[in-house]
Residue frames as a rotation matrix with the C-alpha (Angstrom) as fourth column:
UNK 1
0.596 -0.730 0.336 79.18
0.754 0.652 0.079 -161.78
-0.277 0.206 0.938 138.53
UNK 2
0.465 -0.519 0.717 80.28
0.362 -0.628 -0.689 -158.34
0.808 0.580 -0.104 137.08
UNK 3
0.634 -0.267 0.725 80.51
-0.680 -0.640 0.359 -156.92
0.368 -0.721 -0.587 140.51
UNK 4
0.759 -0.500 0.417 82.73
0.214 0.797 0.564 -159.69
-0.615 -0.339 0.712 141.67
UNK 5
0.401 -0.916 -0.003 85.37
0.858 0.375 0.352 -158.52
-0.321 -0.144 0.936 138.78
UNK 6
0.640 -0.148 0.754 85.10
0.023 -0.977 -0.211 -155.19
0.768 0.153 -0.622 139.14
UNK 7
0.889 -0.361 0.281 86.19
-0.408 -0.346 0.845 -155.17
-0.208 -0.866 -0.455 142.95
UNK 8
0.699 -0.674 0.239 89.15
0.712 0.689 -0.137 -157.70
-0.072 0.266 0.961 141.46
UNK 9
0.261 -0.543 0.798 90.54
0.658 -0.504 -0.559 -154.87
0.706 0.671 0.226 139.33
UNK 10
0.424 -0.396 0.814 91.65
-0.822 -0.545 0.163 -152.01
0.379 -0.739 -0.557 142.01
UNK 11
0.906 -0.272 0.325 93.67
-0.166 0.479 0.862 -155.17
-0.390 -0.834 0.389 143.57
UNK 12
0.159 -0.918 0.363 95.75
0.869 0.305 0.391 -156.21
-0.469 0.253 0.846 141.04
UNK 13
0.571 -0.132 0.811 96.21
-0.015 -0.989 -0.150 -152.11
0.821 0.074 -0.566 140.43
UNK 14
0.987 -0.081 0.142 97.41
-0.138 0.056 0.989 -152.73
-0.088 -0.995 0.044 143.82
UNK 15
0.533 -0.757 0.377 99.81
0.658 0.652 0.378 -155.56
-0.532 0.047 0.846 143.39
UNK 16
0.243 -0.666 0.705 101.47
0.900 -0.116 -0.419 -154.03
0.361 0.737 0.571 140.13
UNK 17
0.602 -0.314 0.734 101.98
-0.347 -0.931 -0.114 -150.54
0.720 -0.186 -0.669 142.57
UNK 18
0.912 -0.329 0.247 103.39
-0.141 0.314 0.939 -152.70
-0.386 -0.891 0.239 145.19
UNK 19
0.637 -0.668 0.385 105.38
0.701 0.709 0.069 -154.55
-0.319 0.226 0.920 143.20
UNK 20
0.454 -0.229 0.861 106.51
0.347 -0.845 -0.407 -150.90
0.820 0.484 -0.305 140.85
UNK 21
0.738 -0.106 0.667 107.95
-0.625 -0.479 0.616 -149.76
0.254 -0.872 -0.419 144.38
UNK 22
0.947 -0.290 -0.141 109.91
0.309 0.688 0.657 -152.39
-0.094 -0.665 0.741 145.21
UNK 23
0.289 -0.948 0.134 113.44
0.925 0.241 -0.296 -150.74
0.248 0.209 0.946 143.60
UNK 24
-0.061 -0.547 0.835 112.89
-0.179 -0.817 -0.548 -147.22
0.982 -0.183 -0.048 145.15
UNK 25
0.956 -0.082 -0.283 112.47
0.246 0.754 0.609 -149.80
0.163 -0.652 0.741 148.41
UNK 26
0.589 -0.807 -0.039 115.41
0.794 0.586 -0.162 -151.23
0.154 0.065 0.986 147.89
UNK 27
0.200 -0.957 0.208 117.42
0.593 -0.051 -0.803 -148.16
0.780 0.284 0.558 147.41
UNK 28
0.510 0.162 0.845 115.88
-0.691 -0.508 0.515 -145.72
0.513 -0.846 -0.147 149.98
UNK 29
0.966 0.071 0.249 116.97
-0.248 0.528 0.812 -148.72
-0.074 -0.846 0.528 152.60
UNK 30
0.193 -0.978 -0.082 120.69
0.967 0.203 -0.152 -149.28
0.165 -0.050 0.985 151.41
UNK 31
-0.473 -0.159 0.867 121.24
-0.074 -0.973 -0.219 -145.41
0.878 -0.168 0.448 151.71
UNK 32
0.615 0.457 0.643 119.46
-0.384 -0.538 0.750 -145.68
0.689 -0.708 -0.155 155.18
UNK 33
0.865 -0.078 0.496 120.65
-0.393 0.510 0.766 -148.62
-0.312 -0.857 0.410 156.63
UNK 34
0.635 -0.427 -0.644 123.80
-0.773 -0.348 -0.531 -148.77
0.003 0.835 -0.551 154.99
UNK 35
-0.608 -0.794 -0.007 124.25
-0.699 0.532 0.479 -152.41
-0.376 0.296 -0.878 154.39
UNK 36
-0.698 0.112 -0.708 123.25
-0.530 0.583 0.615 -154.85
0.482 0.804 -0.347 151.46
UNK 37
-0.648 0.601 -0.468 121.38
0.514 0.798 0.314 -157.72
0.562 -0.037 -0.826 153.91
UNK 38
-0.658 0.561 -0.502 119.60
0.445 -0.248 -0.861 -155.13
-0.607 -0.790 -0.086 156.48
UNK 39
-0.573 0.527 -0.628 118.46
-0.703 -0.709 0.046 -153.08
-0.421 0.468 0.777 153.48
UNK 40
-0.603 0.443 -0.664 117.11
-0.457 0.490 0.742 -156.08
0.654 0.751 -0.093 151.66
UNK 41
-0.724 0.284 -0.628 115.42
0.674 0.487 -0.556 -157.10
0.148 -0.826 -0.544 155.49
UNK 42
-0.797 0.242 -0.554 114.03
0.040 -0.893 -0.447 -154.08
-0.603 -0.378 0.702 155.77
UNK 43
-0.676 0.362 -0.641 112.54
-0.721 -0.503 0.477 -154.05
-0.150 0.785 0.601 152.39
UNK 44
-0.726 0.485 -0.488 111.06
0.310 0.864 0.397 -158.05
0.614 0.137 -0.778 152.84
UNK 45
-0.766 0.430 -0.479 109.64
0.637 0.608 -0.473 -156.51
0.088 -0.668 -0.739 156.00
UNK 46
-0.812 0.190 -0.551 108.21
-0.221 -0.975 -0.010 -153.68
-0.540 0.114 0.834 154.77
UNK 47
-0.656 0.264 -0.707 106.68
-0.628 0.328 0.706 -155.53
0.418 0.907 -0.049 151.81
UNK 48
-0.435 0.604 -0.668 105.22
0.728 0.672 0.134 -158.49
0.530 -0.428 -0.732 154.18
UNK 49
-0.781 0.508 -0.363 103.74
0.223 -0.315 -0.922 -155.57
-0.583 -0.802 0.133 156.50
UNK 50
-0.511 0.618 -0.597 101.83
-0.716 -0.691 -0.103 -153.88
-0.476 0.375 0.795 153.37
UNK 51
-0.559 0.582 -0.591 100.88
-0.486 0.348 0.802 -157.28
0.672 0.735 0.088 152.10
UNK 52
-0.769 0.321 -0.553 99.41
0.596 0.675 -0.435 -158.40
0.234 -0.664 -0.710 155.66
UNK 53
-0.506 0.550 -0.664 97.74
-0.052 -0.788 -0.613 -154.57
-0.861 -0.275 0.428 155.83
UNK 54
-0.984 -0.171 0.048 96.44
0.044 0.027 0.999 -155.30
-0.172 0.985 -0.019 152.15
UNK 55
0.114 0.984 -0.139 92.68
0.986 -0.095 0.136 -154.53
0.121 -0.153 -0.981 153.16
UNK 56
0.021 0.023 -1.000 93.84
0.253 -0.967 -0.017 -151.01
-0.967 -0.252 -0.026 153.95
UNK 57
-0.442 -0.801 0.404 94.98
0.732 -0.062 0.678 -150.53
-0.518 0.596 0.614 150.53
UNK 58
-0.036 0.774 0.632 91.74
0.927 -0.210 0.311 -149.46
0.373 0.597 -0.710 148.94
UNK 59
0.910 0.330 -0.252 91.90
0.387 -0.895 0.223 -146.17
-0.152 -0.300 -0.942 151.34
UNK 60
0.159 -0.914 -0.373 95.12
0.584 -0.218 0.782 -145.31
-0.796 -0.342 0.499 150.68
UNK 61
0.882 0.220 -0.416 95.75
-0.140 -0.721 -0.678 -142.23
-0.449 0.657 -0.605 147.83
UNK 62
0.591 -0.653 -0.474 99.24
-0.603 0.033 -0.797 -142.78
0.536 0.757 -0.374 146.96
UNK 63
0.905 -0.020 -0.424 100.67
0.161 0.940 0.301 -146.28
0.392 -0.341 0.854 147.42
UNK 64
0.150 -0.933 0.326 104.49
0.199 -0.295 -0.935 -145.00
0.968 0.206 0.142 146.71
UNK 65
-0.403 -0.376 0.834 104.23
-0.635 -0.542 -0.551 -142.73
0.659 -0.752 -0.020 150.48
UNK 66
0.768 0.629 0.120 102.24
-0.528 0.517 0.674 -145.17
0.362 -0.581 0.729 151.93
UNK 67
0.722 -0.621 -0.307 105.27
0.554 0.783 -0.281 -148.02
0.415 0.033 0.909 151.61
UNK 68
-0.081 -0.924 0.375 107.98
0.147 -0.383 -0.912 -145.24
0.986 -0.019 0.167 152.62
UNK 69
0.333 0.388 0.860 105.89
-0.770 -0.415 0.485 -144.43
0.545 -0.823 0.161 155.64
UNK 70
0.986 0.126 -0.110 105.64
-0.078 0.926 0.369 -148.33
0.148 -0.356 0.923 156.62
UNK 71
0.337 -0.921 -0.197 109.34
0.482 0.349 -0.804 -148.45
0.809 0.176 0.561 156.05
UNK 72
-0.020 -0.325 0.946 109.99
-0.096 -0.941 -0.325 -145.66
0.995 -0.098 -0.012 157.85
UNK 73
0.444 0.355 0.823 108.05
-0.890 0.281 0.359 -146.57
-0.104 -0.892 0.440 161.11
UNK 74
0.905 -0.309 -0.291 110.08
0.329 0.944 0.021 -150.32
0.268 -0.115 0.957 160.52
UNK 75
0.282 -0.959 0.029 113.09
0.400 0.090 -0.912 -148.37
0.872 0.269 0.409 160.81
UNK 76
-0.383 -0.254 0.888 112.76
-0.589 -0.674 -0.447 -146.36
0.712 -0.694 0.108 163.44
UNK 77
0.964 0.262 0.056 111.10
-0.224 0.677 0.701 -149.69
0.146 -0.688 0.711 165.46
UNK 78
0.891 -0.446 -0.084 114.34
0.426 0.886 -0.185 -151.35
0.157 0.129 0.979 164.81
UNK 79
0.065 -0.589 0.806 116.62
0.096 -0.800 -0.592 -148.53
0.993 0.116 0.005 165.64
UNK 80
0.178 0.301 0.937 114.91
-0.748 -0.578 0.328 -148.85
0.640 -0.759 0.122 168.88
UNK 81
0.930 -0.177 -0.321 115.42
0.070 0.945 -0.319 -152.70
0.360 0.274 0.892 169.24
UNK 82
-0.023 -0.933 0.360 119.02
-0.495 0.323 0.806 -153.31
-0.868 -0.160 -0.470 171.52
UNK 83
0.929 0.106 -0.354 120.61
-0.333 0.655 -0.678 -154.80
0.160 0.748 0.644 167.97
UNK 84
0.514 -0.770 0.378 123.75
0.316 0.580 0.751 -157.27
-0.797 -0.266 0.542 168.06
UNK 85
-0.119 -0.917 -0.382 126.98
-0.602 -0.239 0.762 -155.80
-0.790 0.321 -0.523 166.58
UNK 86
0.618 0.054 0.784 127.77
0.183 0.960 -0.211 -157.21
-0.764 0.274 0.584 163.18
UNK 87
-0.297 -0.708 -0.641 130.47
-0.557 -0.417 0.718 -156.76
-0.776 0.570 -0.270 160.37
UNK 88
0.847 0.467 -0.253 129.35
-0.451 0.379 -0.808 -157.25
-0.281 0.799 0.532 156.82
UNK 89
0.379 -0.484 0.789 131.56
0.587 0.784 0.199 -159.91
-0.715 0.388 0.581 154.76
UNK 90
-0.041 -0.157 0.987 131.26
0.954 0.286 0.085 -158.27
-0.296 0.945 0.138 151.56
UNK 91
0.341 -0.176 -0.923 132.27
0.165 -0.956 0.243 -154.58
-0.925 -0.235 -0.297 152.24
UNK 92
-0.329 -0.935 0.131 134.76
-0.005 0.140 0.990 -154.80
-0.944 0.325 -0.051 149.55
UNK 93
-0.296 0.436 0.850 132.41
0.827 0.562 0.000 -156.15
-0.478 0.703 -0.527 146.95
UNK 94
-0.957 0.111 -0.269 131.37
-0.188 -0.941 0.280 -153.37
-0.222 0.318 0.922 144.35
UNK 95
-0.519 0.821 0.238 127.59
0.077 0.322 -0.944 -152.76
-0.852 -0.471 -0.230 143.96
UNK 96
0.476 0.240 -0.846 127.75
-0.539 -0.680 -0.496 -151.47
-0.695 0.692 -0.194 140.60
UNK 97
0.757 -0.235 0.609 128.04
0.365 0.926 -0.096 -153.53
-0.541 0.295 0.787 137.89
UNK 98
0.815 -0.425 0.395 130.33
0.344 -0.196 -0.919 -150.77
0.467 0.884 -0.013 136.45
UNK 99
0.225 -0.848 -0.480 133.64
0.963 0.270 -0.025 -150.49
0.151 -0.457 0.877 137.53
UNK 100
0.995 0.020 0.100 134.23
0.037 -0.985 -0.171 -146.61
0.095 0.173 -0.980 139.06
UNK 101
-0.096 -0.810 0.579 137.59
-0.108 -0.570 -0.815 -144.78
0.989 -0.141 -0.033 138.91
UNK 102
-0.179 -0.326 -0.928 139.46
0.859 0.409 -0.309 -144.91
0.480 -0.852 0.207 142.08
UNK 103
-0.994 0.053 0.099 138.84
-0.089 -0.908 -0.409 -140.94
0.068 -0.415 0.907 142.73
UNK 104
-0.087 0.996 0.008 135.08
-0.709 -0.067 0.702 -141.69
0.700 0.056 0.712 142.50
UNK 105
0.398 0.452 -0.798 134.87
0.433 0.674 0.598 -144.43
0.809 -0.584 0.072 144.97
UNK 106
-0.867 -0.334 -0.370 137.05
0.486 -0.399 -0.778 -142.20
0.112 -0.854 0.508 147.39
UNK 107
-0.827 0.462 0.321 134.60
-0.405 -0.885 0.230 -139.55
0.390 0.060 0.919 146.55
UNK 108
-0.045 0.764 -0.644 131.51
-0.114 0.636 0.763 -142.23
0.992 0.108 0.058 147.59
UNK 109
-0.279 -0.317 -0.907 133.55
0.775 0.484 -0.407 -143.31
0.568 -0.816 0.111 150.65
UNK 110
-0.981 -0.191 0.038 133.72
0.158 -0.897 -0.412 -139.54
0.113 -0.398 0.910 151.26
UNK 111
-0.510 0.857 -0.077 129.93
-0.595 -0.286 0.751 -138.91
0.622 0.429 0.656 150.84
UNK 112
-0.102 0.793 -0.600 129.00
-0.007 0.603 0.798 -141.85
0.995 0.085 -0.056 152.93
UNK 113
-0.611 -0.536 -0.582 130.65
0.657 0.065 -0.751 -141.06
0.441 -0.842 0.312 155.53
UNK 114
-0.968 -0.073 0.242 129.25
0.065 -0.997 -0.040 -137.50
0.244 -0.023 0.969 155.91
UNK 115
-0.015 0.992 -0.123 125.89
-0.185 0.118 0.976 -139.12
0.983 0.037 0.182 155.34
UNK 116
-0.084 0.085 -0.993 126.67
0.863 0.504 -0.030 -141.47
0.498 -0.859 -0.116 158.62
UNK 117
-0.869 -0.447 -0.212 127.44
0.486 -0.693 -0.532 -137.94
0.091 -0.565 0.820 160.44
UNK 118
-0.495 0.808 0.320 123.77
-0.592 -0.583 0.557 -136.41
0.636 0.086 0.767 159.67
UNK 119
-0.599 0.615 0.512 121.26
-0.399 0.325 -0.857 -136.92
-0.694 -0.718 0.051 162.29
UNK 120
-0.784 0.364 0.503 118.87
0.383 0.921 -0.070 -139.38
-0.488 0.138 -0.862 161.41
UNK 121
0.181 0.982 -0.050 115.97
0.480 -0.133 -0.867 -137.02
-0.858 0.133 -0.496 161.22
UNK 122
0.373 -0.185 -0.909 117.62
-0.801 -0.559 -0.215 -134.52
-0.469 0.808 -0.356 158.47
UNK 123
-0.697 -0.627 0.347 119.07
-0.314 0.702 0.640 -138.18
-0.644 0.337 -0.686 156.70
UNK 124
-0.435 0.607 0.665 116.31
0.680 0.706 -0.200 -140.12
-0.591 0.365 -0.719 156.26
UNK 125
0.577 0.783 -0.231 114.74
0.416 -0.525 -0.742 -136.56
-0.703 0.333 -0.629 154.43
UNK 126
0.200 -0.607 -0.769 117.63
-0.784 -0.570 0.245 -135.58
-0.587 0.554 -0.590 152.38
UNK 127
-0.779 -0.374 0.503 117.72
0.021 0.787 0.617 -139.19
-0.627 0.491 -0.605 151.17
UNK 128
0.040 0.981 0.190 113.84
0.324 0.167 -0.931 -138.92
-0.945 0.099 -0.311 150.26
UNK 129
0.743 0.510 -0.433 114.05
-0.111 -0.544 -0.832 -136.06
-0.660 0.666 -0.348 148.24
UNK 130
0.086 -0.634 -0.769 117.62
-0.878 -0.413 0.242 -136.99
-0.471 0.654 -0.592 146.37
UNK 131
-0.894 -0.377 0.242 116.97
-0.177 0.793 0.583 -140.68
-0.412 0.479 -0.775 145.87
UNK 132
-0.208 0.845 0.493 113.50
0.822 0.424 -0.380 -141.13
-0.530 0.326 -0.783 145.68
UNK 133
-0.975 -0.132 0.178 112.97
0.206 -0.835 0.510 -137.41
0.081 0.534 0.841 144.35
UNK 134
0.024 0.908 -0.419 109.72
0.951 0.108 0.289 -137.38
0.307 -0.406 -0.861 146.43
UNK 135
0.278 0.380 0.882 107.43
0.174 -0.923 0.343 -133.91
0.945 0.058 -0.323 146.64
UNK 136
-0.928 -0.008 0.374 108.02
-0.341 -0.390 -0.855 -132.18
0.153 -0.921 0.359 150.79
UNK 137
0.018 0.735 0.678 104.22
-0.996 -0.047 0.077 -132.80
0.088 -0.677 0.731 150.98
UNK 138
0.689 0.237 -0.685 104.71
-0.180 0.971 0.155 -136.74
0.702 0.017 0.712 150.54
UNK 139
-0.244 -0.966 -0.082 107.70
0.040 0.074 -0.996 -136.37
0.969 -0.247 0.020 152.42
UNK 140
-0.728 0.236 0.644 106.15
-0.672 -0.433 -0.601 -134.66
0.137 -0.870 0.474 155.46
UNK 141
0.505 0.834 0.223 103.14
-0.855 0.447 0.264 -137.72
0.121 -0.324 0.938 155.34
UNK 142
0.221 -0.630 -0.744 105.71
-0.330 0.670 -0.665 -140.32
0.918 0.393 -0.059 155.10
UNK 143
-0.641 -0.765 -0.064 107.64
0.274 -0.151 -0.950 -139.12
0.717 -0.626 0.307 158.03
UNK 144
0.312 0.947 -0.071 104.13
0.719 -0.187 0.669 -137.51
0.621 -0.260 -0.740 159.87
UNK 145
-0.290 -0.757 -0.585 105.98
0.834 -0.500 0.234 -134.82
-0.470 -0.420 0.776 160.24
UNK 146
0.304 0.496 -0.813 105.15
0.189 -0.868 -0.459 -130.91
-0.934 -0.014 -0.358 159.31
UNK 147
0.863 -0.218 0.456 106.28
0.460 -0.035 -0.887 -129.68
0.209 0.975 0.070 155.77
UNK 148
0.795 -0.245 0.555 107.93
-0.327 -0.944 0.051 -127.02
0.511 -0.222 -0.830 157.25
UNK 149
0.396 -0.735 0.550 110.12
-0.432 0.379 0.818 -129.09
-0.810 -0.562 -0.167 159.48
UNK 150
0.541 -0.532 0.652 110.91
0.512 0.823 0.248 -131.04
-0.668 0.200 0.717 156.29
UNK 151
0.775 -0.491 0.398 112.00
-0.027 -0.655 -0.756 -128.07
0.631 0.575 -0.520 154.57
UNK 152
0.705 -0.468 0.533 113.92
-0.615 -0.029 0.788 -127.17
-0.353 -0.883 -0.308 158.07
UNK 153
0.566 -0.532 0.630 115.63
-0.042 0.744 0.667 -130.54
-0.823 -0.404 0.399 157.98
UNK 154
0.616 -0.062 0.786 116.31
0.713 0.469 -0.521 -130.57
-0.336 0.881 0.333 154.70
UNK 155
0.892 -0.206 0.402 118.15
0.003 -0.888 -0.459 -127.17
0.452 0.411 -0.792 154.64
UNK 156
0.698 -0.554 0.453 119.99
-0.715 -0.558 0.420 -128.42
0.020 -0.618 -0.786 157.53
UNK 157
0.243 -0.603 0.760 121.33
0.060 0.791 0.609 -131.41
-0.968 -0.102 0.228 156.38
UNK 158
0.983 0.111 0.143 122.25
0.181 -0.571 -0.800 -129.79
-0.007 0.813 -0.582 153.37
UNK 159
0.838 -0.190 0.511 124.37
-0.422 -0.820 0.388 -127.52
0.346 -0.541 -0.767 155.00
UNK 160
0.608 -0.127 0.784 125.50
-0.635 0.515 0.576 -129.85
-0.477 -0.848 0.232 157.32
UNK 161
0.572 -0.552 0.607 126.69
0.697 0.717 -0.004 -132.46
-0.433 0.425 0.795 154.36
UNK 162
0.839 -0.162 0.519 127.86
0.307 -0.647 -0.698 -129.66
0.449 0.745 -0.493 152.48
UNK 163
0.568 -0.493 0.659 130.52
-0.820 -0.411 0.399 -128.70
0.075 -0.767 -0.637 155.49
UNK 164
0.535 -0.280 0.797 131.44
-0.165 0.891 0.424 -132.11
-0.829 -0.358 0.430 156.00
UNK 165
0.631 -0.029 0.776 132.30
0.714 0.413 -0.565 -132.90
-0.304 0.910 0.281 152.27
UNK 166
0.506 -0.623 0.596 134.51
0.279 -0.536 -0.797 -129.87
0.816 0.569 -0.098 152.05
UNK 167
0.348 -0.486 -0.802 135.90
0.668 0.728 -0.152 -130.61
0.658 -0.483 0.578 155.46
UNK 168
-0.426 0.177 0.887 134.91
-0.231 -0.969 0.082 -127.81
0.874 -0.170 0.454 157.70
UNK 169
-0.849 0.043 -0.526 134.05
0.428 0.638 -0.640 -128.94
0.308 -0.769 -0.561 161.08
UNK 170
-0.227 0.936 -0.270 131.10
0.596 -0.086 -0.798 -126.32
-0.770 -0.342 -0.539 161.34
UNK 171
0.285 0.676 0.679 128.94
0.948 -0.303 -0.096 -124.56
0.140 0.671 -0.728 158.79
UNK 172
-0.749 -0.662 -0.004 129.68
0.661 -0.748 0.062 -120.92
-0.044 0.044 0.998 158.08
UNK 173
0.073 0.490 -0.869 127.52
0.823 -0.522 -0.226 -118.67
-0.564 -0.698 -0.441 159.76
UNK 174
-0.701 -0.312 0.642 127.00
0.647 -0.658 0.387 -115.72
0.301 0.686 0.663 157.26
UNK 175
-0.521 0.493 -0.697 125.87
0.553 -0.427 -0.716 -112.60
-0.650 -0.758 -0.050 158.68
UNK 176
0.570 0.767 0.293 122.33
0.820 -0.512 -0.257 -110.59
-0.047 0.387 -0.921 157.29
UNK 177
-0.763 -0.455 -0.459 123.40
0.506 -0.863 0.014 -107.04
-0.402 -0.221 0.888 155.95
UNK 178
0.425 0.733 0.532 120.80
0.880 -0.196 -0.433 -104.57
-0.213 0.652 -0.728 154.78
């Protein structure tokens, strides 16, 4: 009978990491997929994939990259996926319950844009490490992708946003003197 609720305990450890994930979910996917119902799709289907995989769990080392991964590979299915035009209703609507200053939502508008402009592959890493604030080596198992390249990407979509945001059409090329 003991062994019966030992194996119990490492599940609902499980559940309460699943569940502890669900708002850097949520935000990683509105920063990817920048709108309110795809991000909150994303995140149901993410959530229903890791609770249908929920026998894997027990091998898994750190639930947190596990779920970004799953996302990840949902996003990039669905990217692939012919998808049907739509226009959100509730652009307009503020997501914050606190009301910003009109130079700060320009400054957002400005920012999101730039994001849209970053290739996907240097996005979806520059979002990791500034929203979720996730290590390069979780980053690089997320994504199954070298460190090194996520350093790479990450330097170049830096750059890249960094140009954009101060409205420079290309990055400034500074030459090596010794």
């Amino acid at each position: 009978m003991s062994g019966t609720w030992r194996s119990k305990l490492p599940v609902a450890q499980d559940d309460q990491q699943l569940l502890s994930a669900v708002p850097r979910l949520r935000r990683y996917a509105r920063a990817l997929v920048r709108n309110r119902e795809d991000a909150d799709d994303l995140v149901q289907d993410t959530l229903e994939r890791a609770w249908t995989k929920s026998g894997l769990w027990r091998g898994v080392a750190d639930m947190r990259a596990w779920l970004f991964s799953t996302m990840h590979n949902l996003h990039v299915d669905g990217l692939r996926r012919p998808q049907l035009a739509t226009v959100a209703l509730d652009d307009a609507t503020p997501e914050s319950p606190v009301a910003a200053t009109h130079s700060e939502r320009l400054e957002v508008l400005d920012l999101q844009a730039a994001l849209a402009l970053l290739p996907d592959a240097q996005k979806e890493v520059l979002l990791l490490v500034a929203l979720e604030d996730m290590a390069y080596a979780d980053i690089a198992t997320t994504l199954d992708i070298p460190i090194g390249t996520v350093m790479s990407r990450l330097s170049r979509g830096r750059e890249r946003l960094r140009t954009l945001m101060e409205g420079r059409a290309e990055p400034v090329h500074l030459k090596v003197v010794k």
